[in-house]
TORSERO-995496 format. One record per residue (C-alpha): residue in three letters; chain; x, y, z. Coordinates in steps of 0.1 Angstrom, whole numbers, plus 5000, padded with zeros to 4 digits. Each point is the difference from the previous one (the first is absolute). Layout:
['ALA' 'A' [X Y Z]],
...
END
This chain:
['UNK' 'A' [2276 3030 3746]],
['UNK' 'A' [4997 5016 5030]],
['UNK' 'A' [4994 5034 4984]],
['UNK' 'A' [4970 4986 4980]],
['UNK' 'A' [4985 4982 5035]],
['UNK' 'A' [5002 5031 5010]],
['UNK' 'A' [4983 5020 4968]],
['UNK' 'A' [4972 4968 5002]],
['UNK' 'A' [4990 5007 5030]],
['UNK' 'A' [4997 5035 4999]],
['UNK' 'A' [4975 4991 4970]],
['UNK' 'A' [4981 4976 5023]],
['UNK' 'A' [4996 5024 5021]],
['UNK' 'A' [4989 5026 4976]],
['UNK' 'A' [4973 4977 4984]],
['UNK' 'A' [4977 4993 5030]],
['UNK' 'A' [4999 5035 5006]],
['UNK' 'A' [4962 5006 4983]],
['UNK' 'A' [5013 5036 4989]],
['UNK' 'A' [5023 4985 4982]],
['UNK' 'A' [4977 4987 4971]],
['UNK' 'A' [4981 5035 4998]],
['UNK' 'A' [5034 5022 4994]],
['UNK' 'A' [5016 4974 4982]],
['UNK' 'A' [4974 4990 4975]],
['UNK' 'A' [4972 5020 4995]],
['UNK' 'A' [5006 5035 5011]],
['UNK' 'A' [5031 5000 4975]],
['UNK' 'A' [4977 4982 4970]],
['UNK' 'A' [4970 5027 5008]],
['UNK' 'A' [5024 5029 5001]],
['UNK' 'A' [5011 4990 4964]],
['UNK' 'A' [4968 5000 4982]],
['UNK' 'A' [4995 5033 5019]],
['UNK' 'A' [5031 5018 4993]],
['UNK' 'A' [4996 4985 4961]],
['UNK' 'A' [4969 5025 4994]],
['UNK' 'A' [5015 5033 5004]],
['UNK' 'A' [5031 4993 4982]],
['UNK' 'A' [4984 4986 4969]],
['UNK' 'A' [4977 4975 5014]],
['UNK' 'A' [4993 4972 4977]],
['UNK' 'A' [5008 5012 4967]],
['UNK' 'A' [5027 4979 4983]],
['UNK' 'A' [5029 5018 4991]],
['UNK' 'A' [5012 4981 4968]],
['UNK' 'A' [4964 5009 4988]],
['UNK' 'A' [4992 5026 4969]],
['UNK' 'A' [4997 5037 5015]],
['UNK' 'A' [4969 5020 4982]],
['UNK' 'A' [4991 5034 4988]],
['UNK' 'A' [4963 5004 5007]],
['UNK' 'A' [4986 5025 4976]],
['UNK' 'A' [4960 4998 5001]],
['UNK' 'A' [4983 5005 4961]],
['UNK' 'A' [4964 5016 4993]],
['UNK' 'A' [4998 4991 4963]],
['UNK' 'A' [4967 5017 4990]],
['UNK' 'A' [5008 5001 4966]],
['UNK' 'A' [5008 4963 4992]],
['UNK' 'A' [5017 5009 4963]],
['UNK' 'A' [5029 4982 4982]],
['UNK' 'A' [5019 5032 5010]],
['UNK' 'A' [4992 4997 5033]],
['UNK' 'A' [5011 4962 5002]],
['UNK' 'A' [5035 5015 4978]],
['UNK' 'A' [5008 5020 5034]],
['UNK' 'A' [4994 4979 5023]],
['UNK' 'A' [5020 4973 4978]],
['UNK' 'A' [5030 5026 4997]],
['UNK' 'A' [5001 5006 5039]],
['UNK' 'A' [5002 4967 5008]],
['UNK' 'A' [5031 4999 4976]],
['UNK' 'A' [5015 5030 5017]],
['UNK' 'A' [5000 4989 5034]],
['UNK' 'A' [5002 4962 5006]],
['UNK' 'A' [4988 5006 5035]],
['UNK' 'A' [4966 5016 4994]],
['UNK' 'A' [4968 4986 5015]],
['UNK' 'A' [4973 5010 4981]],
['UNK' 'A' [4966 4998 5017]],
['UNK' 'A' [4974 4983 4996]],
['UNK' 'A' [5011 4994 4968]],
['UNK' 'A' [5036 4974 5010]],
['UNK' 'A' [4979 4987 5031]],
['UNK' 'A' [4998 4963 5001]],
['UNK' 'A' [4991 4970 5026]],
['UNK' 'A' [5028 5010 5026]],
['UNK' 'A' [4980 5036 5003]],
['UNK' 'A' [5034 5015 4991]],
['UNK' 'A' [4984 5035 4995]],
['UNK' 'A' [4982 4997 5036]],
['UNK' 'A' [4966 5004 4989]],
['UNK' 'A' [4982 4969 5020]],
['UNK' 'A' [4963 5000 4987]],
['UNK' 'A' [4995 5038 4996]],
['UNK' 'A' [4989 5016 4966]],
['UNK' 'A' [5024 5023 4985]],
['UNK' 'A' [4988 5031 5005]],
['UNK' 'A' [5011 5039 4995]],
['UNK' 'A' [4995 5001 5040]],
['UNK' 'A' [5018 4973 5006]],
['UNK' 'A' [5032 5006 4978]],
['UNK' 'A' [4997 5039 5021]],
['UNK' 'A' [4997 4979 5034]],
['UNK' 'A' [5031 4973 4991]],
['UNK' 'A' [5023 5027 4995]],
['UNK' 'A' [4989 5019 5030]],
['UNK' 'A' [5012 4969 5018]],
['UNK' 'A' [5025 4993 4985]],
['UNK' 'A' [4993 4968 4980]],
['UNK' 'A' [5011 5013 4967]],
['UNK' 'A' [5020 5026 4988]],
['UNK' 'A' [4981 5019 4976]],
['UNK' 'A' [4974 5001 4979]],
['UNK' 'A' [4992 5004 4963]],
['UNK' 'A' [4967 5010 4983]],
['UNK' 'A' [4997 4999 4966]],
['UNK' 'A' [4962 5019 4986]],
['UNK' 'A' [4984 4987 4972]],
['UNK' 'A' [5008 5012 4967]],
['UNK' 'A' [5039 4997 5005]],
['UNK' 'A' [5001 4980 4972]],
['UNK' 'A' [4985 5020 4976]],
['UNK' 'A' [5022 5029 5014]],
['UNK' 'A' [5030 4981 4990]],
['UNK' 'A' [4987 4993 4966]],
['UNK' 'A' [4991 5035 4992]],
['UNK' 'A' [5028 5017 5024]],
['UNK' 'A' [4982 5025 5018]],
['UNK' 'A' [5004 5006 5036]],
['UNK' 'A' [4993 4978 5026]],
['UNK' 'A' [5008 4994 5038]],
['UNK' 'A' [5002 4970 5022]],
['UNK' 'A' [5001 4998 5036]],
['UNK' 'A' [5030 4990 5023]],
['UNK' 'A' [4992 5003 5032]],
['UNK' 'A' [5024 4990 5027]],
['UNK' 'A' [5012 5011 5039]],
['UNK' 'A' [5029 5025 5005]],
['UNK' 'A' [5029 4991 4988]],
['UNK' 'A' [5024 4992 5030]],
['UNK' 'A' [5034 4976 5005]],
['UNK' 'A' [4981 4973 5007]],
['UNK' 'A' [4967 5005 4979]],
['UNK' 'A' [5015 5010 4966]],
['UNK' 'A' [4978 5005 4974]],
['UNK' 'A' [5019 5016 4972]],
['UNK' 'A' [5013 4969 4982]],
['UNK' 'A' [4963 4986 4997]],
['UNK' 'A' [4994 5037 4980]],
['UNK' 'A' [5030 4995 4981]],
['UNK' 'A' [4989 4966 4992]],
['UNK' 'A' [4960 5010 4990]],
['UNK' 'A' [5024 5029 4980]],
['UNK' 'A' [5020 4978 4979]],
['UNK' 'A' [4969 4978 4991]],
['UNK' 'A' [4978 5033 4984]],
['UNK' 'A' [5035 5005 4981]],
['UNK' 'A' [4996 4968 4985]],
['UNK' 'A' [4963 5003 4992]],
['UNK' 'A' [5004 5038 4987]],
['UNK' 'A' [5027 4987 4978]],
['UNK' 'A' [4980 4973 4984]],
['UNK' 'A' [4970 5022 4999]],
['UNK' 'A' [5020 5023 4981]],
['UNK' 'A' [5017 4978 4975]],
['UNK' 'A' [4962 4987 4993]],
['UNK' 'A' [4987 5040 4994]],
['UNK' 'A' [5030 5007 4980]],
['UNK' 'A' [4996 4974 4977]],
['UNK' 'A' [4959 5003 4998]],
['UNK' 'A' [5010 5041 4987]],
['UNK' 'A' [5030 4989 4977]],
['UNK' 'A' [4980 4972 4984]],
['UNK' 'A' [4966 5021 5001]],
['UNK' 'A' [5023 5026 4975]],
['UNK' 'A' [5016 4974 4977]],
['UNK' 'A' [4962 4983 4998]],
['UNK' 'A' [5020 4966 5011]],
['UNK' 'A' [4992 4975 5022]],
['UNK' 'A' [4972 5005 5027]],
['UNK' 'A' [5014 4968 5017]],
['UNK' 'A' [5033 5010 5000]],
['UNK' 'A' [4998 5019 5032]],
['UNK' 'A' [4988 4970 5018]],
['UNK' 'A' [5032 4984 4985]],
['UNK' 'A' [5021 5026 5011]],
['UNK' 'A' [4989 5000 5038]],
['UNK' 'A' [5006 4962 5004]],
['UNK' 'A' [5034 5006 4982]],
['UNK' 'A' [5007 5024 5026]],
['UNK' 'A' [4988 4976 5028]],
['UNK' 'A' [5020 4974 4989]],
['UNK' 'A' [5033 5028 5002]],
['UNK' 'A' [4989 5009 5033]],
['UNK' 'A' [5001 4961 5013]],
['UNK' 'A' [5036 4991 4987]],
['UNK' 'A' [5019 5035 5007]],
['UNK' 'A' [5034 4991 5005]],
['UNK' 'A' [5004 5026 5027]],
['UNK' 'A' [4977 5002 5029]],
['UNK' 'A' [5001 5014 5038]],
['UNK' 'A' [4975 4977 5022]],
['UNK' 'A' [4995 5022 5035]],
['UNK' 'A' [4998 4975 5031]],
['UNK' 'A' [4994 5017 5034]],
['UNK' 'A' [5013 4981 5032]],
['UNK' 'A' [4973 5007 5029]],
['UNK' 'A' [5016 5024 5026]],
['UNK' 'A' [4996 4966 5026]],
['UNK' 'A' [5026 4980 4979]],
['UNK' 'A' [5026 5026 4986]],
['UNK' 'A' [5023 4986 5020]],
['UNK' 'A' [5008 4965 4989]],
['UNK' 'A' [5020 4991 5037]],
['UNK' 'A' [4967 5008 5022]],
['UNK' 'A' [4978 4971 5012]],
['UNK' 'A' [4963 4999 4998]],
['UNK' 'A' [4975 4977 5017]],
['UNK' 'A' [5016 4970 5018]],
['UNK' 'A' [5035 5010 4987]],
['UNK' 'A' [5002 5025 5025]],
['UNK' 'A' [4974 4983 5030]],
['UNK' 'A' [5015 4964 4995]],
['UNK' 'A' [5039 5010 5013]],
['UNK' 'A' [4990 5033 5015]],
['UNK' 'A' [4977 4981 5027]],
['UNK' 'A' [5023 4966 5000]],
['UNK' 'A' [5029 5022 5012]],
['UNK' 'A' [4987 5021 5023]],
['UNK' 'A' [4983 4973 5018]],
['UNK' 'A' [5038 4981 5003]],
['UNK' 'A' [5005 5030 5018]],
['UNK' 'A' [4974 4994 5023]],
['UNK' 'A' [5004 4959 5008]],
['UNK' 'A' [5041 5003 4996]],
['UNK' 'A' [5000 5037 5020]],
['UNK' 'A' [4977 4982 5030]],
['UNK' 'A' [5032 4975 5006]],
['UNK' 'A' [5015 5027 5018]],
['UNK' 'A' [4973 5001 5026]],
['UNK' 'A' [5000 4961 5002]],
['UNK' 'A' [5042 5004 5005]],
['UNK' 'A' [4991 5021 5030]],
['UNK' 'A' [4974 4979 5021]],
['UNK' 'A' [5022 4972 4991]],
['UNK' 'A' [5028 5019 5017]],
['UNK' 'A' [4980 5016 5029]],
['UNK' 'A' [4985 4968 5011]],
['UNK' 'A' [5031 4977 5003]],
['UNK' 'A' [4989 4981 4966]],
['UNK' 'A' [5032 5007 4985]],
['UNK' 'A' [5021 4997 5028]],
['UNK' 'A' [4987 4965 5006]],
['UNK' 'A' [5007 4990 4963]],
['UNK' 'A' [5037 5013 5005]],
['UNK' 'A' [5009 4976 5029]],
['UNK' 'A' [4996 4974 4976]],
['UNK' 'A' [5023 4991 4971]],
['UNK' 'A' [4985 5029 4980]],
['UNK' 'A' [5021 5031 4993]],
['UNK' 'A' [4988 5033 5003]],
['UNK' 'A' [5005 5005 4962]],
['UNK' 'A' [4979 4972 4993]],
['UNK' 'A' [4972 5002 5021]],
['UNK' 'A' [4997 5037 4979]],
['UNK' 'A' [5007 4980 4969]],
['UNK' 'A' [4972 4981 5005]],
['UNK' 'A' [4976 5029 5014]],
['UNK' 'A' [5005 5021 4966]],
['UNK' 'A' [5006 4970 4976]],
['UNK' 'A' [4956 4997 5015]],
['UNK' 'A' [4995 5031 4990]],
['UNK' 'A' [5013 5004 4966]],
['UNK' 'A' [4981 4963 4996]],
['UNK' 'A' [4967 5022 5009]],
['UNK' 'A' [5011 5031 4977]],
['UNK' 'A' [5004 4978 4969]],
['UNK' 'A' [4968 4982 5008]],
['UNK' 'A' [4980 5032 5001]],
['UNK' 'A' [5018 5012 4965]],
['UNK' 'A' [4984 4964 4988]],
['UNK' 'A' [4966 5008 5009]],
['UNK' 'A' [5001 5035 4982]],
['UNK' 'A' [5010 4987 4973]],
['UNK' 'A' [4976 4970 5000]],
['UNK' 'A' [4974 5024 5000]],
['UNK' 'A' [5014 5020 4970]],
['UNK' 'A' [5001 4966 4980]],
['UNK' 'A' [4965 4996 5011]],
['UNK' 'A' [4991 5028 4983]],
['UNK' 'A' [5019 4993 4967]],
['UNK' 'A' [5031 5023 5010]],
['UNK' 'A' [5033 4995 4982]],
['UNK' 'A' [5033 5005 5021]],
['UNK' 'A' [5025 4997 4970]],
['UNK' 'A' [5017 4973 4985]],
['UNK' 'A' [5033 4995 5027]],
['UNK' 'A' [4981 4986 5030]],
['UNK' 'A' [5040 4991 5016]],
['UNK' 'A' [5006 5037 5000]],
['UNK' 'A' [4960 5007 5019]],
['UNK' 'A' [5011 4976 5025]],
['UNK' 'A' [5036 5013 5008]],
['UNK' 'A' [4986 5035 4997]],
['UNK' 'A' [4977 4994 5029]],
['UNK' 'A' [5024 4976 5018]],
['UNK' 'A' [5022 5029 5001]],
['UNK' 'A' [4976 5025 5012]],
['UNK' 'A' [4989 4976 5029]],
['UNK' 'A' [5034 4991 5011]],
['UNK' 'A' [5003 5045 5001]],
['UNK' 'A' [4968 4999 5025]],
['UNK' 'A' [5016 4977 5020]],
['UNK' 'A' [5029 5018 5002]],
['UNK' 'A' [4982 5028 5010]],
['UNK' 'A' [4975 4979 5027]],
['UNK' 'A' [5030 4989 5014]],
['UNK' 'A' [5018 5030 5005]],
['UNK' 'A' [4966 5015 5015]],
['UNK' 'A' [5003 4969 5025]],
['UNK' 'A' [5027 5022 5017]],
['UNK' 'A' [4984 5031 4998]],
['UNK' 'A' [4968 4995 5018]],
['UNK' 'A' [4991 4996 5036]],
['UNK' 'A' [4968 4993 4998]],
['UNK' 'A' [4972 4980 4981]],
['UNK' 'A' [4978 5028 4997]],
['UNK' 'A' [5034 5021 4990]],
['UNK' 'A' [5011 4969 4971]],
['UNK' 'A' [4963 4996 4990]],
['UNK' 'A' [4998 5040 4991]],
['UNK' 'A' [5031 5007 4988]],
['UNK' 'A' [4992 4971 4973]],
['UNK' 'A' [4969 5010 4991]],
['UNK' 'A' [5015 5037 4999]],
['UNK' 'A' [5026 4984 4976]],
['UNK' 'A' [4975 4979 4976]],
['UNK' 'A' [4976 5031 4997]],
['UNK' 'A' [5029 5021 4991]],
['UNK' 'A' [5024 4985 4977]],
['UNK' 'A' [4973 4983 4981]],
['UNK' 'A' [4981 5032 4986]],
['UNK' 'A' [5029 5016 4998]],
['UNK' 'A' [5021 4970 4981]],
['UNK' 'A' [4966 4994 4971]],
['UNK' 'A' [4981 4976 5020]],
['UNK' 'A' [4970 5015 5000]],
['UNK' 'A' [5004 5019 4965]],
['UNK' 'A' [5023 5003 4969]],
['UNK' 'A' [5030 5026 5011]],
['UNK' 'A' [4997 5008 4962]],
['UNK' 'A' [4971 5016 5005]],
['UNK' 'A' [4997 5037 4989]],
['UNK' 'A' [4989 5014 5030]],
['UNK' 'A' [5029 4982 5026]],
['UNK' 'A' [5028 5028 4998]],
['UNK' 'A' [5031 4995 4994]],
['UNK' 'A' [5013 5005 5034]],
['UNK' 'A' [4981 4971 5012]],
['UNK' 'A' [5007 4977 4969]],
['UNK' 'A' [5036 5005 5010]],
['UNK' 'A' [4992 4989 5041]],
['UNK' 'A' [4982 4972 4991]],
['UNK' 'A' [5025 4991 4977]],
['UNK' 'A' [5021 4998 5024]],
['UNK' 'A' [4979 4973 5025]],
['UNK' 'A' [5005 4964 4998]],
['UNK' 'A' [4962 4998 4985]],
['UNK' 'A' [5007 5029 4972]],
['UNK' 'A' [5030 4976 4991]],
['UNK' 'A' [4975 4967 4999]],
['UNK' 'A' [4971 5016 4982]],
['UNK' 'A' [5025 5014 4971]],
['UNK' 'A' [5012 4965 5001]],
['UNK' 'A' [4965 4989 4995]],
['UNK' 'A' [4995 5027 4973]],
['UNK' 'A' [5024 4982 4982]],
['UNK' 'A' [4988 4971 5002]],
['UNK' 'A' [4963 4997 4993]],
['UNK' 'A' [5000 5036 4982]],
['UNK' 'A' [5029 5001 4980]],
['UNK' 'A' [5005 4962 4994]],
['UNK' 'A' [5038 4999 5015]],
['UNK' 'A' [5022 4974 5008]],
['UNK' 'A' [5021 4992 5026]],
['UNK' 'A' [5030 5020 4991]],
['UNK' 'A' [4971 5038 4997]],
['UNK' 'A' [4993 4989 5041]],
['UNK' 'A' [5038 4986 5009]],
['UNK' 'A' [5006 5041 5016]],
['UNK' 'A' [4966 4998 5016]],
['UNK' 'A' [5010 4966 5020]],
['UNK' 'A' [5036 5004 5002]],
['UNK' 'A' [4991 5037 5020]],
['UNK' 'A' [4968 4981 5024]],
['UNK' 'A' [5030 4974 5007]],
['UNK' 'A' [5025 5021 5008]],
['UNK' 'A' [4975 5021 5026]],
['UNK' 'A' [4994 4969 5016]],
['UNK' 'A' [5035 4993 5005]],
['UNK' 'A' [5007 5031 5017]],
['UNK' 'A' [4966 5001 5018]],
['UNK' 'A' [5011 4965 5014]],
['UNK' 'A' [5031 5009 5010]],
['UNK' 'A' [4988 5030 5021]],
['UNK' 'A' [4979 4982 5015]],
['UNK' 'A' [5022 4971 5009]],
['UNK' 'A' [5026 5023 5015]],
['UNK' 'A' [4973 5015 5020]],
['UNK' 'A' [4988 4966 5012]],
['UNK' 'A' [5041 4990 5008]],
['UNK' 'A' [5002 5035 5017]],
['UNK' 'A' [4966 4995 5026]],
['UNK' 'A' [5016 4969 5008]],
END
């Protein structure tokens, strides 16, 4: 009991500070929504992924409808606009006419990936097989802006229409010899349509945007919901250290200890505060997650021992900082120097399976107490895991704390 009067009032204290409610509250839940734009924003990562290829039909033919029909069948991600658009705006388009200029300018920006022209007469080129060219259009082709599959995929649909064009023309010139049937060849290019629809063997082409190759990385409030709720653990549970000081340096603590109260408690109760205060500020990043319609997987027993864990690690850590530091201004730095560090470098702030973090530094932060609680997270709300995928993750933060507490308590026994 006398540990938690202790942890109590040490809350007391900490809630009519007016500061309190600022860093505790809503500098944490702004920072979330902020940090959610650039690593996804609001997109919903359960949702469908597109292709968006932009169509100029100008020639408006059953043949032209055939290839479109035929692309869509080749690649079950394809967008086609403004053809597929519908109420949602999927295709982007707001309340501007589709327009030459503006399928050039969307691709300039990067709203779309390509774009396709198809002239008039294509479908009487198709009939009578002469020549003909459409236009693809599309930005170079890079790692993350590839553009070959949607050629491939405008490619296998003029296969198909070629083919049936030619089974039509062959049997128009066979029956136009034998004097048969003049209807015949109409027969024969539905016949063939139907073969193309129920082919036993088929290849269907889906491209995974560069942004979501890797299934294990975050996007949106994945990544900003733990990423800001632990580094700001770090901040409220680091800060302890600085409050273990004063206490110290103006007799607080001393006072307290001529009582009935052991040294070991009265520290019991100081950090059993502070990991009170780091699991509250996980609560409110993650309240405003749910706000915003973000799942955290389906084992919320493992979410809460994974960041019990990783707070009882900071506290560790704040107390062994307690007997470092000689100062306030020295504690309140070195914290800060700590939280701004190890949370970059540990996937805080972004994804550490991002392509452009090198290896070297996915390996360092891999190595911090936050690298080991985002891939916790990771596993979590990414990868739907259960307890047992996060049991190394919280069995590693626990056993840091224990020896980050026992440092620190042999340095407290040795001072006095």
């Amino acid at each position: 009991m006398k540990i938690w009067h202790i942890a109590l009032n040490d809350l007391l204290v900490t809630r009519s500070s007016p500061s309190t409610w600022l860093f505790l509250f809503a500098v944490p839940a702004i920072l979330v929504v902020v940090l959610a734009l650039p690593n996804g924003g609001f997109q919903d990562p359960n949702a469908p992924v597109y292709q968006r290829l932009d169509v100029i039909d100008s020639d408006q033919s059953p043949a032209s409808s055939d290839l479109l029909m035929h692309m869509r069948r080749a690649n079950a991600t394809l967008l086609l606009c403004p053809i597929d658009n519908d109420e949602t705006d999927r295709c982007g388009l707001g309340d501007a006419a589709f327009t030459l200029e503006l399928a050039t300018e969307r691709l300039r920006q990067g709203r779309t990936e390509g774009y396709l022209t198809i002239p008039a007469g294509f479908g009487e080129a198709v009939i009578g097989q002469t020549p003909f060219k459409l236009g693809f259009y599309s930005l170079p082709t890079t790692e993350l802006n590839p553009q070959e599959p949607l050629l491939q995929t405008v490619n296998a649909a003029l296969t198909r229409v070629n083919a049936l064009a030619t089974a039509q023309r062959f049997a128009d010139v066979l029956y136009a010899d034998l004097g048969g049937n003049p209807e015949f060849s109409q027969q024969v290019y539905q016949r063939a349509q139907s073969y193309w629809a129920t082919e036993p063997i088929t290849i269907r082409f889906e491209q995974t945007p560069a942004a979501t190759i890797n299934s294990d990385q975050p996007v949106g409030f994945q990544q900003s919901v733990p990423g800001t709720g632990s580094m700001y653990v770090m901040n409220v549970v680091l800060a302890g250290s600085v409050v273990l000081l004063l206490e110290r340096k103006q007799g607080t603590m001393q006072r307290i200890l001529t009582m009935p109260v052991s040294q070991g408690a009265f520290i019991a109760g100081k950090m059993l505060s502070r990991v009170i205060l780091g699991m509250i500020q996980f609560m409110v990043a993650f309240a405003v997650g749910l706000l915003f319609g973000t799942r955290y997987g389906s084992d919320p027993i493992a979410l809460i021992l994974l960041m019990f864990a990783f707070v009882l690690c900071i506290s560790g850590l704040a107390l062994l900082l307690a007997t470092v530091i000689k100062s306030e201004e020295q504690g309140s730095g070195l914290a800060l120097f700590l939280m701004l560090t190890l949370a970059p470098l540990g996937g805080a702030w972004w994804s550490l399976e991002l392509e452009f973090i090198p290896e070297f530094m996915r390996v360092i932060g891999n190595l911090t107490p936050v690298g080991w609680v985002m891939n916790g997270f990771n596993k979590l709300i990414v990868q739907d895991g259960g307890l047992i995928a996060v049991l190394p993750n919280i069995g590693i933060l626990v056993a840091v704390a224990g020896v980050l507490f026992a440092i620190a308590s042999y340095r407290l026994r040795y001072e006095q």
